[in-house]
C-alpha positions in Angstrom: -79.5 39.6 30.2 -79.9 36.1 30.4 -79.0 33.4 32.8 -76.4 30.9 32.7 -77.0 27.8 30.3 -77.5 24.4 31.6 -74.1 23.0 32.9 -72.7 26.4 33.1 -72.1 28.7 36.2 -72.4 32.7 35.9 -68.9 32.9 36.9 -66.3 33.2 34.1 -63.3 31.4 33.4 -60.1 33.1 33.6 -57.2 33.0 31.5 -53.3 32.5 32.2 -52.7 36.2 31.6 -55.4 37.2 34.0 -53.5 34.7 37.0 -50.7 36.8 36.7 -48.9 34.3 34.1 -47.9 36.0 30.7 -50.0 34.6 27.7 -48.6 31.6 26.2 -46.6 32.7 23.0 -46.6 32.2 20.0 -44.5 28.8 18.9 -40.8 30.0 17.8 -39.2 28.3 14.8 -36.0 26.3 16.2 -33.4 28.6 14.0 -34.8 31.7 16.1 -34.2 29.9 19.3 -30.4 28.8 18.3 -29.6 31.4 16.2 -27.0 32.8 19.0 -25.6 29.3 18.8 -25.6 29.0 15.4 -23.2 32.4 14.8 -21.2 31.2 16.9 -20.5 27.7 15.4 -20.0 29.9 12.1 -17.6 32.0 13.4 -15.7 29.3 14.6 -15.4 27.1 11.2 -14.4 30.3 9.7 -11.7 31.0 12.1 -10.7 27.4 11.7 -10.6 27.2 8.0 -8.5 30.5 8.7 -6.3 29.1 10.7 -6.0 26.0 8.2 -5.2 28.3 4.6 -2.7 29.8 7.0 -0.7 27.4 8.7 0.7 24.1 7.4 -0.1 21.0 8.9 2.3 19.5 11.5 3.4 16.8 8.7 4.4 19.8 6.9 6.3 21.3 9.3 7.8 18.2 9.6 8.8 17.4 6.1 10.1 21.2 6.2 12.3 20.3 8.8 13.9 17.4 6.8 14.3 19.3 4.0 16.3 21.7 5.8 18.0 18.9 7.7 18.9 16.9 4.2 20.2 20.4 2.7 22.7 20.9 5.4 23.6 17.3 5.0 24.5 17.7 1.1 26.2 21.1 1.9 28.5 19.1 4.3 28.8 16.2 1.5 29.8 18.6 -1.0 32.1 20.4 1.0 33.8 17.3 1.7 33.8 16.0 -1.8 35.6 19.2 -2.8 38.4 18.9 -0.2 38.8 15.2 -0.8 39.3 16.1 -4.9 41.7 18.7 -3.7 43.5 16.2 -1.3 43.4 12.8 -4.0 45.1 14.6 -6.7 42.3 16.0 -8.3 40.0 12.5 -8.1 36.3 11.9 -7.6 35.8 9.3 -4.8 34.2 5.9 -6.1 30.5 5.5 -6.3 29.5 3.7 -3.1 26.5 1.9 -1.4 23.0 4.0 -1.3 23.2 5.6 2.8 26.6 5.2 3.4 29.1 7.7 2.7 32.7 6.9 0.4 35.8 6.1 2.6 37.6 8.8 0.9 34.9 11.4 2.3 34.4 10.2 5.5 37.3 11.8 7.2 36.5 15.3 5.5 32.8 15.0 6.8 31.5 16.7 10.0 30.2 14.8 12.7 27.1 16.0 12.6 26.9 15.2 8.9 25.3 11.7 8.2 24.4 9.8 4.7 21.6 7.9 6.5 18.6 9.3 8.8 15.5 7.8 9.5 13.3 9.7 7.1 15.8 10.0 4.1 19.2 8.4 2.8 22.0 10.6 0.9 23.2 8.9 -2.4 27.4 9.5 -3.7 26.5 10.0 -7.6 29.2 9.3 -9.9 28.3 9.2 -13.4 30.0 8.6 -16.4 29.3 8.3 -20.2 31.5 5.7 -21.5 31.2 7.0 -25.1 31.6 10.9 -24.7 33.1 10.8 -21.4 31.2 13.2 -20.0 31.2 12.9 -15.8 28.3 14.0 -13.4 29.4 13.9 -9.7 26.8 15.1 -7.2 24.8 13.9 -3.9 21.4 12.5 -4.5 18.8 12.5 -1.5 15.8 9.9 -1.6 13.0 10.3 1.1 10.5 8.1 2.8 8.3 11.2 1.9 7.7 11.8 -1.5 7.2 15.3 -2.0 10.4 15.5 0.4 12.3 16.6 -3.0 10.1 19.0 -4.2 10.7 21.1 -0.8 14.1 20.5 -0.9 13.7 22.2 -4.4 12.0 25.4 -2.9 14.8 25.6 0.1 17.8 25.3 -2.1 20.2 27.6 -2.0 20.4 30.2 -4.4 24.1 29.3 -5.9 22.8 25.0 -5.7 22.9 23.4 -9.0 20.1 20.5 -8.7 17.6 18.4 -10.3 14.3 16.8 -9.4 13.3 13.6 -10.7 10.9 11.0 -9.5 11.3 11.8 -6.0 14.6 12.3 -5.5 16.6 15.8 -5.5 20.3 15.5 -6.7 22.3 18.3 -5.9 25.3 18.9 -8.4 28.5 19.2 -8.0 30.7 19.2 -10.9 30.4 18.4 -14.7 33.4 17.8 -16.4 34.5 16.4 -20.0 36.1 13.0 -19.4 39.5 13.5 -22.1 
């Protein structure tokens, strides 16, 4: 046994564990620490891609809406074209002015019915071929929205006859040779 060194007492030092203090640890990495945090955030922008794939966006619902709303507005157009070429003697009405309906339809429309609403404007088509004769007579519908058509397209009415071009959905009514 020998005696202390110079500058040193015979009494040891004591460490953190021995003061009743647990040893200090070992570092931890930061993605140990937040790993709870970090499932959960996971979980969560799975969910809300979920939820996105799932359900349409609110302008979506809204152009679905008006799409609905325009089809029940060239149901009651065509309705009342047929009625008025019952009552005129078997005659179209005359092409008119883009969001505002014929004067020979308008007391055959339902109140309700409009040719004008903020988001889209109904159209009177009345198309003829001067050289074979042929007439087209239907009800166009032209959107602020764009794609406004193509829904229209995919909530038609089994029995509609229609067409999609450029934005604009023309529902058919009749087709006849001219002579």
């Amino acid at each position: 046994m020998t005696g202390p060194r110079s500058g040193e007492t015979g009494q040891r030092r004591m460490t953190s564990g021995e003061r009743g203090r647990p040893p200090a640890a070992a570092p931890v990495s930061w993605f140990v620490r937040h790993a709870a945090r970090l499932r959960q955030a996971t979980w969560i922008g799975i969910a809300l891609i979920g939820i996105r794939l799932v359900a349409p966006r609110p302008d979506g619902w809204r152009r679905w809406s008006d799409a609905g709303m325009a089809l029940q507005d060239v149901e009651a157009a065509r309705t009342a074209a047929l009625i008025s070429y019952q009552a005129a003697d078997r005659a179209w009405p005359a092409p008119g002015r883009f969001g505002q309906a014929p004067q020979a339809l308008l007391p055959f429309l339902p109140g309700e019915a409009a040719f004008s609403r903020p988001r889209y404007h109904l159209g009177w088509e009345y198309a003829a071929d001067s050289v074979s004769g042929v007439r087209l007579i239907g009800v166009s519908v032209v959107g602020v929205d764009p794609r406004l058509a193509s829904i229209m397209a995919h909530r038609a009415p089994a029995g509609m006859s229609f067409v999609v071009s450029n934005g604009r959905f023309i529902a058919l009514i009749a087709s006849a040779l001219g002579r």
